[in-house]
Phi, psi and omega in degrees: 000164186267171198290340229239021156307288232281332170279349188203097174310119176285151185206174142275102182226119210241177176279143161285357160288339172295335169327121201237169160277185162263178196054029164266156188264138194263100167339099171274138200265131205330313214257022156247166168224016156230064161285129182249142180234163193234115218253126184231183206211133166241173128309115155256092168323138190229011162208124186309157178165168194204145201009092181242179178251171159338297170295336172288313197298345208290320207288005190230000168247120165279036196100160172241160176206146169310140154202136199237129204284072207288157178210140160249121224268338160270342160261022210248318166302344201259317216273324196280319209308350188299325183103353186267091163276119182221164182270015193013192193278145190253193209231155188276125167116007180282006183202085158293129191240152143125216017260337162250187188242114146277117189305177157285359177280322205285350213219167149233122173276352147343302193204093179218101094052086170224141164227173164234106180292150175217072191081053175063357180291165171266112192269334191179142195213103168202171178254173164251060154258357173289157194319106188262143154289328182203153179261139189329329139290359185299296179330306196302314210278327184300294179320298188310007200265091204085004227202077182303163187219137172249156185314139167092007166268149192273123151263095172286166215232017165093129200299139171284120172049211173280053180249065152197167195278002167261354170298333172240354179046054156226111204248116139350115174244181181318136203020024142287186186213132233233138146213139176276000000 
């Protein structure tokens, strides 16, 4: 990764119309051939506040839930040539969650054991303990910094370990079927 990974937590933070349940179907938009899908962990906020640290934020997560950050990796390279790294715009239906809310008390998000099917294939098997820069709150206290965050709002927390499809260029295609 380039050093400046390692300085300013990267995160998710998207319109909630993009929100899907699980078994919902995720829209490919006519013109990729990398639907990628990103296998995360989010933050579900559970009270408002604004520019808190780290040790504050564990009190502003209300839970955690899957989540998988579809991306489509060719427009999202056509969108970066700009010289912006940025999470570019995003596409409706890219962000499927759930299917439940694990409270924060109930989990370590340290150490939690995940994988991903693909039509029953095993696509990726890793925990999140895999090499991290930063952990949810870090994220978390990183979002509020200018920014209010309110009860429902969702932070992913950055693709687990290799679990997308561009670490293996096996990309989903159309009535497949993805479980996290």
């Amino acid at each position: 990764m380039v050093p400046e990974w390692y300085e300013a937590p990267a995160f998710y933070f998207s319109n909630t119309a993009s929100i899907l349940g699980p078994g919902a179907p995720v829209r490919k938009p006519p013109e990729t051939r990398e639907l990628d899908y990103e296998l995360e962990l989010a933050v579900v906020i559970g009270k408002s506040g604004k520019w808190f640290g780290p040790e504050e934020a564990k009190d502003y997560i209300a839970g955690y839930v899957i989540f998988n950050d579809v991306t489509a990796r060719d427009i999202q390279r056509r969108e970066m040539k700009s010289g912006v790294f940025s999470f570019c715009k995003g596409i409706d239906t890219f962000c499927p969650l759930g299917p439940w809310i694990v409270t924060a008390d109930e989990i370590d998000e340290r150490n939690l054991a995940v994988k991903v099917t693909c039509d029953g294939e095993v696509w990726f098997e890793g925990n999140t303990n895999e090499p991290r820069s930063f952990y949810a709150e870090h994220l978390v206290a990183y979002a509020s910094d200018n920014e209010t965050l309110n009860p429902g709002d969702v932070i992913g927390t950055g693709t687990i370990g290799f679990g997308c499809s561009m670490d293996y260029h096996k990309w989903p295609q159309v009535g497949q079927t993805m479980v996290f």
